[in-house]
VMD Tcl script that draws the C-alpha trace (Angstrom):
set ca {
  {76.22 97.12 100.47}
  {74.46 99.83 98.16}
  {71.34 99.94 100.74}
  {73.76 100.28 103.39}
  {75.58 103.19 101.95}
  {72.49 105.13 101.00}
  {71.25 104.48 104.53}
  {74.37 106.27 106.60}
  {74.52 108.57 103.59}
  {77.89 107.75 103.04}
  {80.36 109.81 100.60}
  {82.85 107.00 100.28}
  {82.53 103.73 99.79}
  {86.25 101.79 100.20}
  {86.56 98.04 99.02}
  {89.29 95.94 100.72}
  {90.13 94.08 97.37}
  {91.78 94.98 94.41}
  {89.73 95.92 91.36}
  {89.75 96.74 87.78}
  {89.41 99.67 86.59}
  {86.21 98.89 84.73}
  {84.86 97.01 87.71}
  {85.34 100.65 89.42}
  {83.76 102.13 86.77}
  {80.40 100.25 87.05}
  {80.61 100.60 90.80}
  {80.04 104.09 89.93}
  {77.84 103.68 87.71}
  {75.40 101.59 89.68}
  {75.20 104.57 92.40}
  {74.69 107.30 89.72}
  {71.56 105.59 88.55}
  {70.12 105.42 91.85}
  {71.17 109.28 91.80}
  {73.75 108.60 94.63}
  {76.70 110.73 94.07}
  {79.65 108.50 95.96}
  {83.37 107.62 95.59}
  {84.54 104.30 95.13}
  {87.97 103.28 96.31}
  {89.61 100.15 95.95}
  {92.47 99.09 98.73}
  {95.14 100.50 96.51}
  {93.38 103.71 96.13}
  {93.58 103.89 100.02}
  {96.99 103.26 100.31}
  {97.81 105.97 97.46}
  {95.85 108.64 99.53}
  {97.44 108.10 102.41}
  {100.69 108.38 100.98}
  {100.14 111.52 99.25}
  {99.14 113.41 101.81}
  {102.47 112.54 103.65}
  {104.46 113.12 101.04}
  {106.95 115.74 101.18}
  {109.73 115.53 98.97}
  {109.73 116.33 95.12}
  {110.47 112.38 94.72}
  {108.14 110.93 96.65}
  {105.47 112.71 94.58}
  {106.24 111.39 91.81}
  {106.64 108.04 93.07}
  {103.13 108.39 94.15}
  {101.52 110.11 90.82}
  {103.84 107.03 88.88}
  {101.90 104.75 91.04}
  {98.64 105.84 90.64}
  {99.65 106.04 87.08}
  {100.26 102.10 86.68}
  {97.10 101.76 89.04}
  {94.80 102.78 86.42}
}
mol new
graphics top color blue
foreach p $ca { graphics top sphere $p radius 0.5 }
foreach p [lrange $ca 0 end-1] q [lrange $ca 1 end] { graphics top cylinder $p $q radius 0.2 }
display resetview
């Protein structure tokens, strides 16, 4: 996966699973030491991105930034 992304030269890197914080974190981590600068999104992450750039309303904002919140 890591020689894959370095090979398109890819600036995000989504995983279909759900995953820790931490195991975000070292994700990260890994890439920075191979002085790859890249995101790392998790499936939830995805879905919270999507919905906030539909969001319109005041309330739906906040459901979204509560969300992401709790997702952390």
């Amino acid at each position: 996966m890591a020689i894959l992304a370095e090979e398109l030269s890819a600036e995000l890197l989504v995983i279909g699973n759900i995953l820790k914080p931490a195991q975000l974190f070292h994700i990260e981590q890994f890439f920075e030491k191979r002085k790859f600068k890249i995101k790392v999104w998790d499936r939830v992450d995805l879905i919270l991105k999507i919905f906030s750039e539909h969001a319109i309303s005041p309330e739906s904002k906040l459901q979204i930034e509560l969300a992401s919140i709790k997702h952390m």
